[in-house]
VOGU-3710 file (C-alpha; in Angstrom, 3 decimals, decimal comma):
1> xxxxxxxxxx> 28,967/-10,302/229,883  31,021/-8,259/232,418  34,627/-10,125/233,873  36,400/-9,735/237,017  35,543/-7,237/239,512  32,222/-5,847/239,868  30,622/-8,986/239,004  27,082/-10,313/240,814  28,019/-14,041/242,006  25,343/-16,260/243,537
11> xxxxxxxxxx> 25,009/-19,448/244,774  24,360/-21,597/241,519  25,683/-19,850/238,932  27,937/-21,020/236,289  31,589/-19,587/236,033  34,056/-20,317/233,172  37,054/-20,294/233,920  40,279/-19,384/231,788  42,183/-22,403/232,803  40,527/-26,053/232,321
21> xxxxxxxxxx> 40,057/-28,547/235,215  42,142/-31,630/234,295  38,869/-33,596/232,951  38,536/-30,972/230,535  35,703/-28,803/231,596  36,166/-24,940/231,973  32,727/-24,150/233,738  32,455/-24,497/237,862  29,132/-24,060/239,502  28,964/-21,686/242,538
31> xxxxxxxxxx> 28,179/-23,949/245,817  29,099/-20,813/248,480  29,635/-17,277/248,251  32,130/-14,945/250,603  35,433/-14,528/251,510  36,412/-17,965/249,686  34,007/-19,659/247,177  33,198/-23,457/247,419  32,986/-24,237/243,550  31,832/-27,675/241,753
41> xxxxxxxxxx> 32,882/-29,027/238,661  31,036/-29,785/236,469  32,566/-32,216/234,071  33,158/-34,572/237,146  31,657/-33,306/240,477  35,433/-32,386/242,188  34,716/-29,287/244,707  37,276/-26,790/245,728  37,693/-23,697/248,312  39,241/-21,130/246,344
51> xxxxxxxxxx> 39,704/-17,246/247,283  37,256/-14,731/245,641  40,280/-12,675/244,388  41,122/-15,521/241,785  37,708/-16,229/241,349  37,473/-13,078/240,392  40,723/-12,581/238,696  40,350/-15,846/236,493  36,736/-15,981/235,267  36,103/-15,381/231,633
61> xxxxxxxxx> 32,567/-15,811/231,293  29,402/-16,222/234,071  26,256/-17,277/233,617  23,250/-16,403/235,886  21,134/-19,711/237,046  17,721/-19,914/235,781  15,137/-18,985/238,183  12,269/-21,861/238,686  8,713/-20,873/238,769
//
């Protein structure tokens, strides 16, 4: 998978990040997309507001939501 910059985030994806939340859990899922990204845990639910630039600067790994049909 691509990092950083240049990367296709949407609402509902999956991000790992390089640092762990303090329940453990690397991956954040995607709850708003712009200027600042409204991210979800998902090891316990906690949301933050966090800047695309470290978004973008700190993800290691994401993975694309699968579509429903």
């Amino acid at each position: 998978m691509k990092r950083g910059r240049g990367m296709d985030y949407e609402v509902g994806d999956i991000v790992k990040l390089k640092k762990k939340h303090p329940c453990g859990s690397f991956d954040w899922e995607i709850l708003r997309v712009g200027a600042d990204f409204r991210l979800k845990c998902t090891g316990c639910g906690h949301q933050i507001m966090i800047a695309r630039r470290q978004v973008e600067k700190s993800t290691k790994e994401l993975s694309k939501r699968q579509q429903e049909q």
